[in-house]
C-alpha positions as a printed Julia matrix, in Angstrom:
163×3 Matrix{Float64}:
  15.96    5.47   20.81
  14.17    2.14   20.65
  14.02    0.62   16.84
  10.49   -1.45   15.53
  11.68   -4.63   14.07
   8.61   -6.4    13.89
   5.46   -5.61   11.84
   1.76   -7.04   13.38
  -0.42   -7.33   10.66
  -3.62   -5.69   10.91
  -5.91   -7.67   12.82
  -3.21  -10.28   14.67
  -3.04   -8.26   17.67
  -4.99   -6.14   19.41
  -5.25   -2.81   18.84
  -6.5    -1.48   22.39
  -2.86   -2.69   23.59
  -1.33    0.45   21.19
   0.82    2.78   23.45
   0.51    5.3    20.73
  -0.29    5.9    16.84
   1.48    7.08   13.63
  -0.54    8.17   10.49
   1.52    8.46    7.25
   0.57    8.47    3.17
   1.67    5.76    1.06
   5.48    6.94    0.54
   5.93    6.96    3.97
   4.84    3.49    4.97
   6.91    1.99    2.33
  10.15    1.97    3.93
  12.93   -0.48    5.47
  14.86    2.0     7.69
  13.34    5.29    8.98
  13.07    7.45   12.11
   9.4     8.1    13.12
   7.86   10.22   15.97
   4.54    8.96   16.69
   1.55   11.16   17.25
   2.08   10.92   21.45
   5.8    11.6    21.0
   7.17    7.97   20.73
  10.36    8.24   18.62
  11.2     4.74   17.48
  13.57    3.85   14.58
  11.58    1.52   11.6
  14.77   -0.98   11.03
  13.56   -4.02    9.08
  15.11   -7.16    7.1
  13.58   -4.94    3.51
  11.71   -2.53    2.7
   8.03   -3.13    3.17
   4.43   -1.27    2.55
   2.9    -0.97    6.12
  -1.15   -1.22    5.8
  -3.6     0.43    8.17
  -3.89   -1.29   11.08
  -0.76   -2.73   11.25
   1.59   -2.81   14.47
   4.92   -1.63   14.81
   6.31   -3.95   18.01
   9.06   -1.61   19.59
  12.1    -3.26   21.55
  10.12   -2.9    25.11
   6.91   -4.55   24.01
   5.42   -1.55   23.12
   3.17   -0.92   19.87
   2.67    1.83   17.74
  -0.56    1.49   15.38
   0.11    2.41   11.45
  -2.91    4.69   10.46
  -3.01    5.34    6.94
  -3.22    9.06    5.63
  -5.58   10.6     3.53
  -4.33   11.71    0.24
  -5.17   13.63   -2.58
  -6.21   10.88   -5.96
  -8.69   10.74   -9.0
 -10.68    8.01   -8.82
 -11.53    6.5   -11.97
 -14.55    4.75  -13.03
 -16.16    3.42  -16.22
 -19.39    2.46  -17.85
 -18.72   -1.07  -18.22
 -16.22   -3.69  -16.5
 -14.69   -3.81  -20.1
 -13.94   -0.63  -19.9
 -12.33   -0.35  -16.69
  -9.52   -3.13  -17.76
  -9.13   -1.12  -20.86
  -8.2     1.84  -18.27
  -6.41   -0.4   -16.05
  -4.32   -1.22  -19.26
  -3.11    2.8   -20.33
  -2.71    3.1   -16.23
  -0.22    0.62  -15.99
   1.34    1.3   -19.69
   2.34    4.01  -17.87
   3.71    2.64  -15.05
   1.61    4.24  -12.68
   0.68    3.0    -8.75
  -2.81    2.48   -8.77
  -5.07    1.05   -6.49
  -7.22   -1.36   -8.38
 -10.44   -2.17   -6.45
 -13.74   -4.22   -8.0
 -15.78   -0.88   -9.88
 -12.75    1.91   -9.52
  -9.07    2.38   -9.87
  -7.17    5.32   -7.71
  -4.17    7.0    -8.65
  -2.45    9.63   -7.47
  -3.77   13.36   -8.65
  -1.82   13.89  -12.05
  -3.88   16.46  -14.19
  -2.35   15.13  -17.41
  -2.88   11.68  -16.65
  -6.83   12.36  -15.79
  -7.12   14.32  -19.07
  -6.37   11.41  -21.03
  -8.24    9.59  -19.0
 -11.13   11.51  -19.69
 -10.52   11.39  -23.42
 -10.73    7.81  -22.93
 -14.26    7.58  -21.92
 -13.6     7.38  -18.17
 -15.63    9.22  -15.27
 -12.95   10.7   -13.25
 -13.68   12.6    -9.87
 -11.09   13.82   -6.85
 -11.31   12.5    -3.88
  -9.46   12.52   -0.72
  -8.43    8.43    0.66
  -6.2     6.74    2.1
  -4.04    5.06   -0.92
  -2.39    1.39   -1.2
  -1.65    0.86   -4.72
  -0.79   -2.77   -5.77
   2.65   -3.9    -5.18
   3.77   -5.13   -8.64
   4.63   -8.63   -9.71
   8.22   -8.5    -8.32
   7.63   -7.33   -4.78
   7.15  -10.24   -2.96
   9.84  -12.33   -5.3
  11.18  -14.05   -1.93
   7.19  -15.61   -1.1
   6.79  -18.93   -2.7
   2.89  -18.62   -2.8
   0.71  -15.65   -3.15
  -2.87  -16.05   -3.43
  -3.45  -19.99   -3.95
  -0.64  -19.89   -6.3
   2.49  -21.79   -6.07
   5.78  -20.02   -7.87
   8.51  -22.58   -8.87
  11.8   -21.59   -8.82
  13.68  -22.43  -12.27
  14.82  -25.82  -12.93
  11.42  -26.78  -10.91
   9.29  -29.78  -12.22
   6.65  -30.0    -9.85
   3.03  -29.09  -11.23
């Protein structure tokens, strides 16, 4: 069985040159080491350096050249909205006081279908609705600890003086 050890980010490669495709949710592109069977019948083995979230459209470069395109599933979420901007960080905040993935995009948050959770959400003033989307929740503060800059910003390491 050939192993993937190399990850093409969407839209560095071309992806006409795919041998073959794999479509999984969220939990299942979030992985370091995993055995896959791709949608033609490739069976590869995922074996990277850590775990890491694999976005749609990104390449999975098998030990013979090959690639296998990352599709991301549909899955079942509430998609939360609010009357003001205001009000969607004051969601955002009881979202992430309770530790939940979400997806945080400019007018909506997505989370993952939790009846309870859309209740209070409700409660809260929010307009909730279920929908059915692919899902890539942010990947928390500590995720990419080994990057030294994210996003125009420059992390220091301790003991660092440089501004």
């Amino acid at each position: 069985m050939q192993a993937a050890n190399e990850v093409l980010p969407a839209g560095t490669w071309p992806e006409a040159s795919a041998t073959d495709h794999i479509t999984l949710d969220y939990n299942e592109r979030h992985r370091r080491r995993y055995r896959y069977v791709a949608q033609k019948g490739t069976e590869f083995l995922l074996d990277l350096a850590r775990a890491t979230v694999l976005n749609h459209g990104d390449g999975l470069k098998l030990e013979d050249g090959t690639i296998v395109k990352v599709e991301a599933a549909e899955e079942a979420l509430t998609e939360i909205r609010a009357s003001s901007t205001r009000e969607l960080i004051r969601l955002a905040w009881h979202i992430g006081n309770r530790h939940l993935p979400a997806q945080l995009d400019a007018d909506r948050i997505l989370i993952r279908e939790d009846h309870v959770i859309t209740d209070m959400l409700r409660r809260l003033g929010a307009e909730v609705r279920q929908i059915s989307a692919p899902f890539t929740p942010e990947s928390g503060a500590y995720a990419n600890a080994h990057a030294h800059e994210q996003h125009g910003f420059v992390f220091l390491s301790a003991g660092s003086h440089e501004r």
